[in-house]
FIBA-506365 format. One record per atom (N, C-alpha, C): residue number from 1; atom name; x, y, z; residue in one letter. Coordinates in nm, 2 decimals. Layout:
FIBA-506365
<pos NUM | site CA | X X | Y Y | Z Z | code a>
...
***
This chain:
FIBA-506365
<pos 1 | site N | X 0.08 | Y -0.12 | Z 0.00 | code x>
<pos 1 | site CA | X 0.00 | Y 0.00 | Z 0.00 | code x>
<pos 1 | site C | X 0.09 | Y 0.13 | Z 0.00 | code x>
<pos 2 | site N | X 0.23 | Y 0.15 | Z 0.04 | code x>
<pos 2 | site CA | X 0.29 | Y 0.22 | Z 0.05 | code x>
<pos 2 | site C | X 0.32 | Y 0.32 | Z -0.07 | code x>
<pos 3 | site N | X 0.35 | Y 0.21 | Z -0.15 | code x>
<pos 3 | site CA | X 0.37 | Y 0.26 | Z -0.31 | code x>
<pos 3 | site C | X 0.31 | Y 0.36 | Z -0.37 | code x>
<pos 4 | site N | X 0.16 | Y 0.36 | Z -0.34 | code x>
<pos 4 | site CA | X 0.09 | Y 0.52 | Z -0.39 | code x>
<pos 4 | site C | X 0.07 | Y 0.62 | Z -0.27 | code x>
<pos 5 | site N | X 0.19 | Y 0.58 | Z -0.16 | code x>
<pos 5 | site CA | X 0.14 | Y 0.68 | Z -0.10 | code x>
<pos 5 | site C | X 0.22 | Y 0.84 | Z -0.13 | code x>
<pos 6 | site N | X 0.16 | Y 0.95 | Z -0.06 | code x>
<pos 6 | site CA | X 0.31 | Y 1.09 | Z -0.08 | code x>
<pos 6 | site C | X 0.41 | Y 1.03 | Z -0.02 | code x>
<pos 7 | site N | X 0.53 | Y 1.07 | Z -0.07 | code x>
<pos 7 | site CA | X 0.64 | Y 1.10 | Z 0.01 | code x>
<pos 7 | site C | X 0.66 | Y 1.15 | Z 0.16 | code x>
<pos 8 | site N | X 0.69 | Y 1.14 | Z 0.25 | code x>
<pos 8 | site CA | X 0.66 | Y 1.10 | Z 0.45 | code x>
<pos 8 | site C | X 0.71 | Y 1.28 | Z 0.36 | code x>
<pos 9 | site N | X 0.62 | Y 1.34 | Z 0.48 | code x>
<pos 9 | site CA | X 0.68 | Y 1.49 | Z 0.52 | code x>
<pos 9 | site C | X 0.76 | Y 1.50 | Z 0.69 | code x>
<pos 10 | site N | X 0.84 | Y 1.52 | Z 0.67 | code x>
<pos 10 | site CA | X 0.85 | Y 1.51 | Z 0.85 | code x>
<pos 10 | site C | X 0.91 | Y 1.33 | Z 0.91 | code x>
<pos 11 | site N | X 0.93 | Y 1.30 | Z 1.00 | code x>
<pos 11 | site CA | X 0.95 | Y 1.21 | Z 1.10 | code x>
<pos 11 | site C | X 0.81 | Y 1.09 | Z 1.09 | code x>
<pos 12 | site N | X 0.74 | Y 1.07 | Z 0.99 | code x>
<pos 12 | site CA | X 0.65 | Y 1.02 | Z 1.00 | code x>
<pos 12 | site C | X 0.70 | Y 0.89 | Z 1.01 | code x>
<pos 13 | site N | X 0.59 | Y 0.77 | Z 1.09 | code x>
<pos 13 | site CA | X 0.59 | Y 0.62 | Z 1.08 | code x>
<pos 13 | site C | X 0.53 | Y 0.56 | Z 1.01 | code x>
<pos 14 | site N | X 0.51 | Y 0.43 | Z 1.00 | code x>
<pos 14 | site CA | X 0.42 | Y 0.33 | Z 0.93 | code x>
<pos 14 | site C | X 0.27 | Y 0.37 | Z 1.02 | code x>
<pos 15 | site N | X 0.18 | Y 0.35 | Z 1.00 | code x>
<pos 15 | site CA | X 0.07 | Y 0.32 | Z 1.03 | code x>
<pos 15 | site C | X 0.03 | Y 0.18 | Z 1.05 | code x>
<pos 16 | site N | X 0.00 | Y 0.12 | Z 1.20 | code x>
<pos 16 | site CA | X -0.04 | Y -0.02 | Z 1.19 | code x>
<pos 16 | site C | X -0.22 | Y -0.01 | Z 1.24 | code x>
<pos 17 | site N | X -0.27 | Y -0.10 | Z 1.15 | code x>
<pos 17 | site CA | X -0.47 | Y -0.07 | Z 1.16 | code x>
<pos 17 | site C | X -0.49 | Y -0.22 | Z 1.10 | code x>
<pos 18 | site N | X -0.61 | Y -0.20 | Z 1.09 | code x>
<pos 18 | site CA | X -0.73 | Y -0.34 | Z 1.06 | code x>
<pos 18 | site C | X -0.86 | Y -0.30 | Z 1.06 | code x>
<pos 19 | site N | X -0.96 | Y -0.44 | Z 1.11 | code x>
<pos 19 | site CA | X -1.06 | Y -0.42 | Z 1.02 | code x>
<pos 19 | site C | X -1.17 | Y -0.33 | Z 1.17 | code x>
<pos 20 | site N | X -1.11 | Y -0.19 | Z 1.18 | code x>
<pos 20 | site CA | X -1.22 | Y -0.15 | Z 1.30 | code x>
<pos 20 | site C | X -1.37 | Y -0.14 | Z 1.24 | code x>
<pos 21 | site N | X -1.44 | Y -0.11 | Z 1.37 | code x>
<pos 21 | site CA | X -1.57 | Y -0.08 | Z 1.28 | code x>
<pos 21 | site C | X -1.64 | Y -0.23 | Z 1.19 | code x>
<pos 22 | site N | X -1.59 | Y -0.34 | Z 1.19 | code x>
<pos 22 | site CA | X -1.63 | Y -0.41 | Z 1.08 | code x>
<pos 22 | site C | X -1.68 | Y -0.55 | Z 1.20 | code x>
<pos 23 | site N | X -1.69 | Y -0.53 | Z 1.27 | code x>
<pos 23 | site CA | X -1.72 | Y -0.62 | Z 1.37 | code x>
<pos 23 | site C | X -1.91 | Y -0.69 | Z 1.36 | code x>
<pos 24 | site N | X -1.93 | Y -0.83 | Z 1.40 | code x>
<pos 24 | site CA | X -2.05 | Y -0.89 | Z 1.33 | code x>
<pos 24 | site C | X -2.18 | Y -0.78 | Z 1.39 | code x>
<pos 25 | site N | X -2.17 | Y -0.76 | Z 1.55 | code x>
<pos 25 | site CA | X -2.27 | Y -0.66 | Z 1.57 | code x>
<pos 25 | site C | X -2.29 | Y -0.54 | Z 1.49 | code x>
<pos 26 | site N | X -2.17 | Y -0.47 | Z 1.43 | code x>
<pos 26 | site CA | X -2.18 | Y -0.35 | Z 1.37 | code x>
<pos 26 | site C | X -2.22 | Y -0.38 | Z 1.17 | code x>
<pos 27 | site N | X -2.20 | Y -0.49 | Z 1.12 | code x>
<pos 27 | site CA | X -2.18 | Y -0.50 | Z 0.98 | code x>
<pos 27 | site C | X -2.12 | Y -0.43 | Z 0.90 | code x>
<pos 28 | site N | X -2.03 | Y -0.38 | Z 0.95 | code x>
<pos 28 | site CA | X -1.97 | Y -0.31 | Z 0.84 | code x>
<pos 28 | site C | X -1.87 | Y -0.41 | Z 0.73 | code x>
<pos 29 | site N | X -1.83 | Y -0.28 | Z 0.63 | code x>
<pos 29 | site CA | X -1.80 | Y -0.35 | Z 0.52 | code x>
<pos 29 | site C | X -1.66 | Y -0.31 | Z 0.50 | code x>
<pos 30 | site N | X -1.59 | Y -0.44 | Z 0.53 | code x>
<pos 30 | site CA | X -1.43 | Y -0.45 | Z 0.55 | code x>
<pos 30 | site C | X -1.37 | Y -0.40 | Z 0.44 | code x>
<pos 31 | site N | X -1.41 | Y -0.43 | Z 0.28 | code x>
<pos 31 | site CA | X -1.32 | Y -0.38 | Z 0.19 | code x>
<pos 31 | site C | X -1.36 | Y -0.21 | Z 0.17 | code x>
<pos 32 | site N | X -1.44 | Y -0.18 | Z 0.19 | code x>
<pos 32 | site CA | X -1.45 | Y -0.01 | Z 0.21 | code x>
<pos 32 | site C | X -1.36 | Y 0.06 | Z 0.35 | code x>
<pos 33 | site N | X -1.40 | Y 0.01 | Z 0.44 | code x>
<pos 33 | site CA | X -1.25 | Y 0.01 | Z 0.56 | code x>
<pos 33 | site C | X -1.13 | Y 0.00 | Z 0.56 | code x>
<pos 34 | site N | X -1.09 | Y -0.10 | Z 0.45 | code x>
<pos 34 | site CA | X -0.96 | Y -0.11 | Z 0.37 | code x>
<pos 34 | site C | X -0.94 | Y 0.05 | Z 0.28 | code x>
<pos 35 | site N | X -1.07 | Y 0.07 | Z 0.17 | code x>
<pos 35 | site CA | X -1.01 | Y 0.16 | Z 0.13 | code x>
<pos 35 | site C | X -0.99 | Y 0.31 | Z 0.20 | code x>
<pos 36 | site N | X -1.09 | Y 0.33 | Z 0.30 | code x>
<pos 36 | site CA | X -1.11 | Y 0.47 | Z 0.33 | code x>
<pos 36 | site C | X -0.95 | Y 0.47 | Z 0.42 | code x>
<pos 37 | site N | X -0.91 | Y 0.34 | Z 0.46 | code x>
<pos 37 | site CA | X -0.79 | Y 0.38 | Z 0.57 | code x>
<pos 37 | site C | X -0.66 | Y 0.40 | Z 0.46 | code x>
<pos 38 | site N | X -0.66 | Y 0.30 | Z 0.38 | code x>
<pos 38 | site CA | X -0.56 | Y 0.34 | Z 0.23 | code x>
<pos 38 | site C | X -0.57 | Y 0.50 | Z 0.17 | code x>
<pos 39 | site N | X -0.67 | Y 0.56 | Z 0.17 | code x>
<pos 39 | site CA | X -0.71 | Y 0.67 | Z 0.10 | code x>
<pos 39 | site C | X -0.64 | Y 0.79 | Z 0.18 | code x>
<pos 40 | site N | X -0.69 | Y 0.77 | Z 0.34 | code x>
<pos 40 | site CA | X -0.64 | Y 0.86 | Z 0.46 | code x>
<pos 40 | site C | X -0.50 | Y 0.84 | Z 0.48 | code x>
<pos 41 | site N | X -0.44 | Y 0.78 | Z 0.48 | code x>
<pos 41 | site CA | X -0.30 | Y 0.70 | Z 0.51 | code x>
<pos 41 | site C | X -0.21 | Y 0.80 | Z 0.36 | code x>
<pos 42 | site N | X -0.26 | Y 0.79 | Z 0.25 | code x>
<pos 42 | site CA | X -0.22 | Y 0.83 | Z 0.11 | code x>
<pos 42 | site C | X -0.18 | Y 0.97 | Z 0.18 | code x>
<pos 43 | site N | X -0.31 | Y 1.03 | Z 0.17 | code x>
<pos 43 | site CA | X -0.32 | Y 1.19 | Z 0.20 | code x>
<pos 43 | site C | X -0.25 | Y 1.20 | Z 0.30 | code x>
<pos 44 | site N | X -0.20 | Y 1.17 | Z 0.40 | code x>
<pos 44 | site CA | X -0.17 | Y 1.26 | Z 0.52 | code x>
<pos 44 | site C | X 0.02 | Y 1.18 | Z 0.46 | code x>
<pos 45 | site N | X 0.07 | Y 1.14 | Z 0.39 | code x>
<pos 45 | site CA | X 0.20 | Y 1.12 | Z 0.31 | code x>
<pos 45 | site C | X 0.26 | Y 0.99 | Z 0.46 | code x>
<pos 46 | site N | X 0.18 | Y 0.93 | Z 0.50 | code x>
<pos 46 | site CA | X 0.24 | Y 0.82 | Z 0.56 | code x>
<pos 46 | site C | X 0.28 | Y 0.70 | Z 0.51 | code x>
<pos 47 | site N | X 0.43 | Y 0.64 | Z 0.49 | code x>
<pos 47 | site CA | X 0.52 | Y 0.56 | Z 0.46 | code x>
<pos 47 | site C | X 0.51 | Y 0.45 | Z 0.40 | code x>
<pos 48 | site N | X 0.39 | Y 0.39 | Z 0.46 | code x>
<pos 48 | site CA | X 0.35 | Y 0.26 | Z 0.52 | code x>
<pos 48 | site C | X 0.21 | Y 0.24 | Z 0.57 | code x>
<pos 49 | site N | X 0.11 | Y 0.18 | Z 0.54 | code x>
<pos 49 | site CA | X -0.01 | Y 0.13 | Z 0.59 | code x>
<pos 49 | site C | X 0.02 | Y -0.06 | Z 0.61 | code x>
<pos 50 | site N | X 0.04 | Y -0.06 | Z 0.74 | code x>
<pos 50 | site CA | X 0.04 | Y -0.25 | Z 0.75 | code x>
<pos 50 | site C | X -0.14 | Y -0.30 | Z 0.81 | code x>
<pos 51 | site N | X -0.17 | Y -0.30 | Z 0.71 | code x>
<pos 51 | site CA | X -0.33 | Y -0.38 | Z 0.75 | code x>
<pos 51 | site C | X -0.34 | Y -0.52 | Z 0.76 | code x>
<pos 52 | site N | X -0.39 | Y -0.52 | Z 0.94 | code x>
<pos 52 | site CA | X -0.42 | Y -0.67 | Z 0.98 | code x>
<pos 52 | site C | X -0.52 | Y -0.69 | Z 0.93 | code x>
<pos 53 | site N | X -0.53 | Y -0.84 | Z 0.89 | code x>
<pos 53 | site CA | X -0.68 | Y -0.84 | Z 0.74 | code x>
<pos 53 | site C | X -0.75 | Y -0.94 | Z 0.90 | code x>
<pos 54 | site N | X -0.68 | Y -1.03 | Z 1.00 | code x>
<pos 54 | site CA | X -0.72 | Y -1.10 | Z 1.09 | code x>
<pos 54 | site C | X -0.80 | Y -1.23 | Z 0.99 | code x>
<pos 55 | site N | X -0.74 | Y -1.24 | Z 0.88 | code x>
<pos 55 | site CA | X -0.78 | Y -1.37 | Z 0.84 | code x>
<pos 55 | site C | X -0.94 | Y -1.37 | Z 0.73 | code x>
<pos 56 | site N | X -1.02 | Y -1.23 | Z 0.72 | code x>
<pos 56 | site CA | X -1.13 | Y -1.25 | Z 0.71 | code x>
<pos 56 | site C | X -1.14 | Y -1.24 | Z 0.56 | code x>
<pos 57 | site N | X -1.25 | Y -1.32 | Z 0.52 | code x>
<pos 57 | site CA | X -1.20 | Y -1.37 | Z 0.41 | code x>
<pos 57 | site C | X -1.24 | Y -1.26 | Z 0.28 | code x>
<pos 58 | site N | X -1.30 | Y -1.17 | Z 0.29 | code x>
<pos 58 | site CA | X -1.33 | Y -1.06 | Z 0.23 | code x>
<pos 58 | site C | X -1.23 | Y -1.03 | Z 0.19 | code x>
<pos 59 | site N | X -1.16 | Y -1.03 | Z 0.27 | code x>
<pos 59 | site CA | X -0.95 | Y -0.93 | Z 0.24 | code x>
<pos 59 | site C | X -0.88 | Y -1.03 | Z 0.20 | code x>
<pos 60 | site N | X -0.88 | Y -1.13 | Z 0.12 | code x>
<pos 60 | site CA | X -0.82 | Y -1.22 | Z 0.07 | code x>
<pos 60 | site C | X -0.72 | Y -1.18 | Z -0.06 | code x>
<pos 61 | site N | X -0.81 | Y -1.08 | Z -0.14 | code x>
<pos 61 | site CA | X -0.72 | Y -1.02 | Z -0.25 | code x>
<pos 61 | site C | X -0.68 | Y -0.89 | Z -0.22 | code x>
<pos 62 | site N | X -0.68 | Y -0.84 | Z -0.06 | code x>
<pos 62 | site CA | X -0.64 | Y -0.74 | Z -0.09 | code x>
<pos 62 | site C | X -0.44 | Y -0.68 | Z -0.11 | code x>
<pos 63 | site N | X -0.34 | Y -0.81 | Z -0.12 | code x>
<pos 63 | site CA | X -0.26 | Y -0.79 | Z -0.22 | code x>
<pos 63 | site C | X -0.25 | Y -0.79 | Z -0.36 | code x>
<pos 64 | site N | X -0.34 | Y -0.82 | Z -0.38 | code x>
<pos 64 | site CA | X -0.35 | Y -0.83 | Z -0.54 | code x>
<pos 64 | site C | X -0.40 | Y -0.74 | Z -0.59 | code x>
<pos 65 | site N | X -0.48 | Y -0.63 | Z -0.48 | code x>
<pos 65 | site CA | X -0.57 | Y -0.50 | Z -0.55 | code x>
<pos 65 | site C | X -0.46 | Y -0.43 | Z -0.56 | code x>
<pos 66 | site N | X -0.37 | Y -0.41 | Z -0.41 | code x>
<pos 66 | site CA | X -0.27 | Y -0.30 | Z -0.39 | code x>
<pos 66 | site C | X -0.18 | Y -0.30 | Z -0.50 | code x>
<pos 67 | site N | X -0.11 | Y -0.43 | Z -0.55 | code x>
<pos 67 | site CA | X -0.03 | Y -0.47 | Z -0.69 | code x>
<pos 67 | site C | X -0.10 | Y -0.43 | Z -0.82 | code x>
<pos 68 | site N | X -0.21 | Y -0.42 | Z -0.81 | code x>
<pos 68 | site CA | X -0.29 | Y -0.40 | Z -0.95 | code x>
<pos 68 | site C | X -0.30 | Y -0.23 | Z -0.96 | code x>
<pos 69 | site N | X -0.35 | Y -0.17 | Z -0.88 | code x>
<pos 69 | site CA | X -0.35 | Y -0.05 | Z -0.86 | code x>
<pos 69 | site C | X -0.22 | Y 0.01 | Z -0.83 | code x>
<pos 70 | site N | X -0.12 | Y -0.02 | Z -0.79 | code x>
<pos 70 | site CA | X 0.04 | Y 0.06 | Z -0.79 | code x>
<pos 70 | site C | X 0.08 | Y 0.00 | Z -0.91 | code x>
<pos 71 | site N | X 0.08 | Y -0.07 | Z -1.04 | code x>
<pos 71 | site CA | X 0.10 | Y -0.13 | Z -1.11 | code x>
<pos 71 | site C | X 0.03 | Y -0.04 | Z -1.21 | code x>
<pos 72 | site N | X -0.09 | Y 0.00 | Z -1.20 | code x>
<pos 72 | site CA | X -0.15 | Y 0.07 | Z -1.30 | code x>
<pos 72 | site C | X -0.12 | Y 0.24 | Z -1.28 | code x>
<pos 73 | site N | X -0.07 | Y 0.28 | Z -1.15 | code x>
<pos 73 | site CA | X -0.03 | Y 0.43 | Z -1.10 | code x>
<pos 73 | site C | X -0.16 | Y 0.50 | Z -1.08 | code x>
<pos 74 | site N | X -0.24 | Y 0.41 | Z -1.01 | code x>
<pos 74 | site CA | X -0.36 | Y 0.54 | Z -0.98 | code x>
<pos 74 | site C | X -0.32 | Y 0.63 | Z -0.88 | code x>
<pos 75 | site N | X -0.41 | Y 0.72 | Z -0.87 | code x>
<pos 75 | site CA | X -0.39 | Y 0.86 | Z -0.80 | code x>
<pos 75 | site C | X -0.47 | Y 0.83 | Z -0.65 | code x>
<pos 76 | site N | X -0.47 | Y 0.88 | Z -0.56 | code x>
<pos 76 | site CA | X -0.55 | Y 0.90 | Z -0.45 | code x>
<pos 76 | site C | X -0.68 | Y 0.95 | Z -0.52 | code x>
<pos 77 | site N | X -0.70 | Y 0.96 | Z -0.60 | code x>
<pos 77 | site CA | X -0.81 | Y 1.08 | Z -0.68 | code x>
<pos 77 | site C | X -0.90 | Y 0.92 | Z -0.72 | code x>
<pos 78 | site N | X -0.79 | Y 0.87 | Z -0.82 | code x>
<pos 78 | site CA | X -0.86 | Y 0.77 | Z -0.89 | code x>
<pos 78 | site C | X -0.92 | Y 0.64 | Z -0.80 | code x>
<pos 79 | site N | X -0.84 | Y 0.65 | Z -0.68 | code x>
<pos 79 | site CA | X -0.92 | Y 0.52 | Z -0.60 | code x>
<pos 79 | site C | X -1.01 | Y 0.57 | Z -0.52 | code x>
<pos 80 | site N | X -1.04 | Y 0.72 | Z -0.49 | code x>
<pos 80 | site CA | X -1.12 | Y 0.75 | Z -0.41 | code x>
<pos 80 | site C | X -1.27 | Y 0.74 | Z -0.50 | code x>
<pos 81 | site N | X -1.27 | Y 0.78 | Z -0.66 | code x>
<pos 81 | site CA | X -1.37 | Y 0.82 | Z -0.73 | code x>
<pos 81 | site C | X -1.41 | Y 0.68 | Z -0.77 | code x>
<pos 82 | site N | X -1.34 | Y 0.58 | Z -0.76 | code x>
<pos 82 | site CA | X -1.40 | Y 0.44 | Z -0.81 | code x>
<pos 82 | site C | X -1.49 | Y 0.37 | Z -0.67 | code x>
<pos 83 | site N | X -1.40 | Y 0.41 | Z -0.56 | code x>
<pos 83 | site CA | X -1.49 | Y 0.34 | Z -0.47 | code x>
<pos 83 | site C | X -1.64 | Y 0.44 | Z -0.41 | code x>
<pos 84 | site N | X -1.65 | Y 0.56 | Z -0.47 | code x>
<pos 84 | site CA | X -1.77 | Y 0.66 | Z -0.46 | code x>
<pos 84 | site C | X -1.85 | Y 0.60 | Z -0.57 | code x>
<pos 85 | site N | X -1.83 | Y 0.56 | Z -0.65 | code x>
<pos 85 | site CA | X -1.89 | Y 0.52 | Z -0.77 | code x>
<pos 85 | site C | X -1.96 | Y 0.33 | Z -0.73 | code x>
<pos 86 | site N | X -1.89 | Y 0.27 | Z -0.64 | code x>
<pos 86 | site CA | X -1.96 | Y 0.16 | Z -0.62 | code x>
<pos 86 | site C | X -2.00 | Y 0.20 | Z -0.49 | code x>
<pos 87 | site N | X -2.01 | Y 0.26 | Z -0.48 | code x>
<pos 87 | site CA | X -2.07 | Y 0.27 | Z -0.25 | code x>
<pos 87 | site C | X -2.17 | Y 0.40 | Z -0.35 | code x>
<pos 88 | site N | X -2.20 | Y 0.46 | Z -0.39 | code x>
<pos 88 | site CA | X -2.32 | Y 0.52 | Z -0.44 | code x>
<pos 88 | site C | X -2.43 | Y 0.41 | Z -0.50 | code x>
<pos 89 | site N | X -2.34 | Y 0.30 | Z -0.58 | code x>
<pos 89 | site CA | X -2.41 | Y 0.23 | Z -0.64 | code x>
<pos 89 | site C | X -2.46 | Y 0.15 | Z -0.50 | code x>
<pos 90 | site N | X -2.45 | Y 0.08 | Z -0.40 | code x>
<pos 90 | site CA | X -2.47 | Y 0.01 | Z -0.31 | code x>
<pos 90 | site C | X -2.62 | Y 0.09 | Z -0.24 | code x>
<pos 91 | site N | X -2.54 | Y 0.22 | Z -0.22 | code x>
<pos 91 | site CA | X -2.66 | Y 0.32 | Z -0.16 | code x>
<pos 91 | site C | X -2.79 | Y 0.32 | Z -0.20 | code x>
<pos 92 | site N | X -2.79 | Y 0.34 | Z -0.36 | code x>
<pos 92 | site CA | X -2.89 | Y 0.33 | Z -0.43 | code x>
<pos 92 | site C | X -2.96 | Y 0.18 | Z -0.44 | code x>
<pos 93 | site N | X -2.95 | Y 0.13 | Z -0.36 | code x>
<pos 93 | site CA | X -2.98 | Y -0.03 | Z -0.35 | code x>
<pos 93 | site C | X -2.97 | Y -0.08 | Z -0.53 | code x>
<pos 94 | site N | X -2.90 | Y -0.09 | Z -0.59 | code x>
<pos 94 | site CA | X -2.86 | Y -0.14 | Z -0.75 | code x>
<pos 94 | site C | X -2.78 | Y -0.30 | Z -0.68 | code x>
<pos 95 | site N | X -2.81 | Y -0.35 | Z -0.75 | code x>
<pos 95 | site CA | X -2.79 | Y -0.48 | Z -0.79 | code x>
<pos 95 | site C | X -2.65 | Y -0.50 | Z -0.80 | code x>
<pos 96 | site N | X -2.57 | Y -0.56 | Z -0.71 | code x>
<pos 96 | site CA | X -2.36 | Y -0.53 | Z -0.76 | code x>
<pos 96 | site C | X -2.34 | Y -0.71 | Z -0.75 | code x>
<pos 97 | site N | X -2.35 | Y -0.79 | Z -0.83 | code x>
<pos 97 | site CA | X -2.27 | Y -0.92 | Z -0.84 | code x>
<pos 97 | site C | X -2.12 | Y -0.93 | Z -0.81 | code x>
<pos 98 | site N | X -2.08 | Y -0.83 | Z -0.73 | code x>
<pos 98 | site CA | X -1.94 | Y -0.85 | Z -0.74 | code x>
<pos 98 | site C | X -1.94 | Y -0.72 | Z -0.59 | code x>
<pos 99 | site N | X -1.75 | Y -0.78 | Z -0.55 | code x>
<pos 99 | site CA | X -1.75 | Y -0.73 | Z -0.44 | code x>
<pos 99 | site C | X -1.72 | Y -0.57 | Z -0.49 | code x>
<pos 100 | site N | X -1.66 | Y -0.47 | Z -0.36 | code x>
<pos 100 | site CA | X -1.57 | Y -0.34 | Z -0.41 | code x>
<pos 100 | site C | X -1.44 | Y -0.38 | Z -0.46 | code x>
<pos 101 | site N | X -1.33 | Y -0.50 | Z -0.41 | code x>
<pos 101 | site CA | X -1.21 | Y -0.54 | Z -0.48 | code x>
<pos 101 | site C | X -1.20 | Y -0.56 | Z -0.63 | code x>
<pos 102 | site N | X -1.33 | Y -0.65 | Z -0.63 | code x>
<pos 102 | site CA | X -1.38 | Y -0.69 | Z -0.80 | code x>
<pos 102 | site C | X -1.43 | Y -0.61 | Z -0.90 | code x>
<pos 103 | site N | X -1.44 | Y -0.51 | Z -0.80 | code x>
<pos 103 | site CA | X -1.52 | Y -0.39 | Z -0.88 | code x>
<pos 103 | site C | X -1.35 | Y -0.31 | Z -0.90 | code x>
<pos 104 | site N | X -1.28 | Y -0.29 | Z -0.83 | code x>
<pos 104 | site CA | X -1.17 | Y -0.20 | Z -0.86 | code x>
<pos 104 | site C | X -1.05 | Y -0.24 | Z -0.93 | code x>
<pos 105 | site N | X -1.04 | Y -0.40 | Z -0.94 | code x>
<pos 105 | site CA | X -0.97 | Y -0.45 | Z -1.02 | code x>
<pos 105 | site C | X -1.02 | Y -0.48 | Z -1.17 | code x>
<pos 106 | site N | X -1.12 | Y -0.42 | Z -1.18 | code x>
<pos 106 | site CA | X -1.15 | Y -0.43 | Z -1.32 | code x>
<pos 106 | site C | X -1.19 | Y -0.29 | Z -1.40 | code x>
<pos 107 | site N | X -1.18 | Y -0.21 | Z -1.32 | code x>
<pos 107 | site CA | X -1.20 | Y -0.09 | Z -1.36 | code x>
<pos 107 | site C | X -1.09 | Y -0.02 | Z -1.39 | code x>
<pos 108 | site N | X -1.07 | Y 0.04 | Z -1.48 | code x>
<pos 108 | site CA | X -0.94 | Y 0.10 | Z -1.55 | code x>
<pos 108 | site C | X -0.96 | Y 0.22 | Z -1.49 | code x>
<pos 109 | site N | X -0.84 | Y 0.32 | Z -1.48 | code x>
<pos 109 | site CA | X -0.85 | Y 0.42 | Z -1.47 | code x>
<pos 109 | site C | X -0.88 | Y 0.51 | Z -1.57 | code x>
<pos 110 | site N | X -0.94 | Y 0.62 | Z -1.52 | code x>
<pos 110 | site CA | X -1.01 | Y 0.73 | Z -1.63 | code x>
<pos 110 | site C | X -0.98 | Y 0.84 | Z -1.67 | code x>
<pos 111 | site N | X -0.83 | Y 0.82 | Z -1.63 | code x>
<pos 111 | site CA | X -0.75 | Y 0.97 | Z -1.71 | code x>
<pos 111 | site C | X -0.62 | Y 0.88 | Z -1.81 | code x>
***
């Protein structure tokens, strides 16, 4: 995840996180928690994001997304507008056969 992040301004560290918020009482949705902490971590130019996935099986490709997307050079811009684009879609109660990973590995970038 480090790879699209800024450049550290300052004395900055890694960031260590996981899946808060995503716990069975609360339902939340782990690969959106993935990206909003990826997204925040970008912006604020920290080094390093080490995300504990704790095994769950939602976050199974989430090296393969971070490889696909540093691989393709998206922007903070570009992963924030694709995952607005399926969590709008979700909002809208629309029909999504596929997860947000599956949705962002197949989606090209739009510049």
């Amino acid at each position: 995840l480090s790879q699209i992040a800024q450049k550290p301004k300052g004395n900055l560290k890694a960031v260590s996180t996981g899946n808060w918020g995503c716990g069975s009482t609360r339902g939340g949705e782990v690969q959106l928690k993935v990206i909003i902490q990826w997204l925040a971590a970008s912006v604020a130019g920290v080094p390093a994001l080490i995300y504990y996935t704790s095994g769950h099986k939602k976050l199974a490709s989430l090296d393969t997304l971070s490889r696909i997307l540093v691989d393709r050079k998206w922007t903070v811009k570009d992963l924030a507008e694709a995952a607005l684009r399926y969590s709008s879609q979700v909002l809208m109660g629309k029909q999504i056969n596929s997860t947000l990973f599956d949705e962002l590995i197949g989606v090209e970038r739009t510049t």
